[in-house]
C-alpha positions in Angstrom: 66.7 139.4 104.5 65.2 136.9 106.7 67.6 135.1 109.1 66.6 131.7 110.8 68.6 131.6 113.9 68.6 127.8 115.7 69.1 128.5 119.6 72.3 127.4 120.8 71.7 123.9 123.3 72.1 125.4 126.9 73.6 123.1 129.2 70.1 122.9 131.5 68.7 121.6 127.8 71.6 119.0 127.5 69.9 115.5 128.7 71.4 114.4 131.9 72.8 111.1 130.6 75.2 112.9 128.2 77.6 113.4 130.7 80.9 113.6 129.3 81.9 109.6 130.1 79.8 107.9 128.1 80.5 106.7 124.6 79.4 104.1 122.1 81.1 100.9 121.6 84.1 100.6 119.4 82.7 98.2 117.2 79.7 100.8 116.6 82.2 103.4 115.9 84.2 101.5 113.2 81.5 100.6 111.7 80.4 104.0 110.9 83.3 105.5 110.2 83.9 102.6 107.4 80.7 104.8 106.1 83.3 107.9 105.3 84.5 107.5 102.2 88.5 108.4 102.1 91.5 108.8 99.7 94.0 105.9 100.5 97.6 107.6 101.4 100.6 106.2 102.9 102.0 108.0 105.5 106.3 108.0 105.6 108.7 108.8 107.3 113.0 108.4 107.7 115.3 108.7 110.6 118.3 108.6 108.8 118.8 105.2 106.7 115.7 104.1 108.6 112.6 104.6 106.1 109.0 103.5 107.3 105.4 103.6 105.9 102.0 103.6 107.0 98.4 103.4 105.1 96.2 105.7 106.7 92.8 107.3 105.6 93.2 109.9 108.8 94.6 112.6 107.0 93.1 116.0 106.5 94.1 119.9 105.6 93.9 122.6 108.3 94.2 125.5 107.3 96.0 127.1 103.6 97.7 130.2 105.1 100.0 129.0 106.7 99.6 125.4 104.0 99.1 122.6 106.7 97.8 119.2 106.7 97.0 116.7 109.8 97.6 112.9 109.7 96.9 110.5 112.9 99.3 108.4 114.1 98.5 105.2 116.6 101.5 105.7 119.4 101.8 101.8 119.1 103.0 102.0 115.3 106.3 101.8 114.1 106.1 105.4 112.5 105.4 107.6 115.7 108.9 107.8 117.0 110.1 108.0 113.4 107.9 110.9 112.8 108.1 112.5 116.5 112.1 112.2 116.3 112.9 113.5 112.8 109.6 115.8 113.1 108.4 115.1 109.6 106.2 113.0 107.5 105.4 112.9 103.9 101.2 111.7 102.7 101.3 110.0 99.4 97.9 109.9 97.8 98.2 106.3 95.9 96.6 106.2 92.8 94.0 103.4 92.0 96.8 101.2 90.6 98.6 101.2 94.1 96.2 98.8 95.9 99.0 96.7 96.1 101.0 99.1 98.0 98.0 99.9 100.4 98.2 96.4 101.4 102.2 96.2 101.8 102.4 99.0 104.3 99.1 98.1 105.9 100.9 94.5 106.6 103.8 96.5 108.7 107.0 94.6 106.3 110.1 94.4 107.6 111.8 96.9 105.0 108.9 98.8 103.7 110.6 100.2 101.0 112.9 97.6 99.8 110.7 96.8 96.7 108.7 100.0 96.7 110.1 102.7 93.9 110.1 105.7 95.9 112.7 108.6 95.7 114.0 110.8 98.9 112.5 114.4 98.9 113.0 117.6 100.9 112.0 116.2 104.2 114.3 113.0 103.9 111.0 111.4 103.7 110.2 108.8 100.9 108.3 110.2 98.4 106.0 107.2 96.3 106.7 106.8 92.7 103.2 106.6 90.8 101.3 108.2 93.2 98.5 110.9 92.5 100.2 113.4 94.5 102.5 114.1 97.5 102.7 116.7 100.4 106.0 116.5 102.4 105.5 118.4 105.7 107.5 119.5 109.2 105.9 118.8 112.3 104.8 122.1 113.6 102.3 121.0 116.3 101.0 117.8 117.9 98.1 116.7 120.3 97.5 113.2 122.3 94.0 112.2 121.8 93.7 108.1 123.3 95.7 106.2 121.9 96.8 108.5 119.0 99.0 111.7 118.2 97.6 114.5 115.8 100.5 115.7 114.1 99.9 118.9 112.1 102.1 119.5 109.3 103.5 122.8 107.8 103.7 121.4 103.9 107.0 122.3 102.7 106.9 120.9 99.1 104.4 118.9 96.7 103.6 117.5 93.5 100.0 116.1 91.9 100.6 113.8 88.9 97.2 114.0 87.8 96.1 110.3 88.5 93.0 108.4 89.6 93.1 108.2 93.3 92.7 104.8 95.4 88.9 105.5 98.0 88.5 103.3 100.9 84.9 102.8 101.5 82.9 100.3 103.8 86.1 98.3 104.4 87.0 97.8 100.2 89.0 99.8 98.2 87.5 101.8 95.2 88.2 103.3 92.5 86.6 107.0 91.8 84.5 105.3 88.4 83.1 102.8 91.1 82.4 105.1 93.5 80.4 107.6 91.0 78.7 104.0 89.4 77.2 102.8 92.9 76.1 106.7 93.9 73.4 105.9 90.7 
């Protein structure tokens, strides 16, 4: 069997203007990461009667044994203490009829769920009716990176309900029919 081996880059090959500071704009970024096509969730959380949503496209598994997932949360947003206090958060993958509800908890309402059909689960964390699926989760480890925390999340219950998810894609949602029609 022929093996091609690519040689590792050793520091002395590293050019000297990568030096660890440097970065490119935050405009530049956004606009490529716009690029990465993303199921739209909605992040929740509850601290008591206190219930609180966030649409986020920063959410990704870690590892299945133990089942974990990892959502990133802006320390400025109104979810972080929630979900650093009551160490839990629930992801609700919407389904390409929630546009809507991507919207209402990306514009930060004053009572997110007060015309939202939800229903409690496990975690005390507001589970989205009509969504494609749900992971409910229990902080078990979290890093400060900038301006943002990594929670990573043991999932302790979930549900799929088999519906078309909601993409975000070059700043637009999608839906999966549209996506597959503009790959052609």
């Amino acid at each position: 069997m022929l093996v091609h081996r690519i040689p590792s880059a050793a520091p002395e090959n590293i050019p000297s203007s990568i030096d660890g500071q440097e970065h490119i704009a935050p405009d530049e970024f956004k606009a490529v990461m716009r690029r990465f096509a993303a199921n739209v969730n909605v992040i929740t959380s509850a601290n008591g009667k206190i219930l609180n949503g966030m649409t986020a496209t920063a959410v990704c598994s870690v590892t299945t044994e133990p089942p974990s997932v990892l959502v990133i949360v802006n320390r400025s947003n109104r979810s972080h203490p929630i979900i650093k206090l009551s160490n839990a958060f629930a992801v609700n993958v919407l389904s390409a009829e929630q546009k809507h509800l991507a919207q209402h908890f990306a514009s930060r309402p004053a009572d997110p769920f007060a015309s939202v059909d939800h229903f409690i689960g496990k975690t005390g964390c507001p589970i989205i009716k009509g969504a494609d699926a749900f992971l409910e989760c229990v902080v078990m480890q979290e890093t400060e990176v900038g301006s943002h925390t990594i929670f990573v999340g043991r999932v302790v219950a979930s549900q799929t309900f088999n519906e078309q998810p909601l993409l975000y894609h070059a700043g637009e949602y999608r839906r999966l029919g549209e996506a597959k029609a503009m790959a052609s």
